[in-house]
N, C-alpha and C positions, 0 to 999 in steps of 0.2 A: 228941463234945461238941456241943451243942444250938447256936444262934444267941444272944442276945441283944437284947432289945427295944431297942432303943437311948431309947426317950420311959419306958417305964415301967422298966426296968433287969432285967425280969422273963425267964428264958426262953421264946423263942418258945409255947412249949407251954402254959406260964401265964401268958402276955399278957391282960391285962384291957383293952389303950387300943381295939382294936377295937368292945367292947361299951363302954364307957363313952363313944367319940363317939357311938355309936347311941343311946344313951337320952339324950344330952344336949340335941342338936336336935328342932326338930320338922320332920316331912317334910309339905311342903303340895303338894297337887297338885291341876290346874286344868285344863279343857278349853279350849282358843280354837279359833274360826272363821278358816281360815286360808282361803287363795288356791280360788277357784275351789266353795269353800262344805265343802271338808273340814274335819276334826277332828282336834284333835290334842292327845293326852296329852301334858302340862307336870309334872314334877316336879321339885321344887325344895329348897334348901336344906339341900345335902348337904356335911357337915365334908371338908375337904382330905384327911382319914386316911382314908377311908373308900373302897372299889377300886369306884369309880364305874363299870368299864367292866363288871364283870363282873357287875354287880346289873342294868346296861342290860341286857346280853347272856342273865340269867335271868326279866328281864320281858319281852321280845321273844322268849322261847322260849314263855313261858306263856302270853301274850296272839294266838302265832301271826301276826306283825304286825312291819312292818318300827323304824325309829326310830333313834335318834343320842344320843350323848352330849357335852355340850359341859361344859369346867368343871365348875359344879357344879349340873347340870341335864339330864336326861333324856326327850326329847320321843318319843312311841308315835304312830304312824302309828293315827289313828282314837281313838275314846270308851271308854277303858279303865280310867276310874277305881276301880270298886268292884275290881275283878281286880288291880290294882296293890296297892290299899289292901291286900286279903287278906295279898300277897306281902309286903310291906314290914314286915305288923304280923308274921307268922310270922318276918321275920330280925332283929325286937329293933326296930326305928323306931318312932315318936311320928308317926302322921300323920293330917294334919286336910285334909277336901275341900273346896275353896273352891267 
């Protein structure tokens, strides 16, 4: 016997809450000048449901580049915006390059 969505009542298998936080938000991401004149990939505004660690952990495989996840925010070691962009818009996100 399957699981149970516990937010949408749905089984696992036909859970929609996954893809419905992704198209709800929009994903913005931002370069800043950090310490010593590096760059650093900022990505933001990620829903609580959504498995922030392993989206970090598939941008930093793509990008070849180290980086962190905090809450609800993704920082890439170095200038990775259009490579992120690509990634994010391929897993269902809304994002816009500030």
């Amino acid at each position: 016997m399957s699981e149970i969505c516990p937010v949408c009542g749905l089984p696992k298998e036909l859970c929609v809450c996954d893809k419905l936080s992704r198209e709800g938000k929009e994903i913005k991401i931002k370069t800043e000048k950090r310490r010593y004149g590096k760059m650093v990939t900022v990505i933001s505004g990620f829903d609580s449901s959504v498995d922030i660690k392993n989206i970090a952990s598939d941008l930093k495989k793509l990008c070849a580049t180290g980086g962190t996840s905090k809450k609800d925010i993704i920082e890439l070691q170095g200038d990775h915006k259009e490579k992120a962009k690509k990634k994010l818009e391929e897993m269902g996100f809304k994002v816009e390059i500030e």
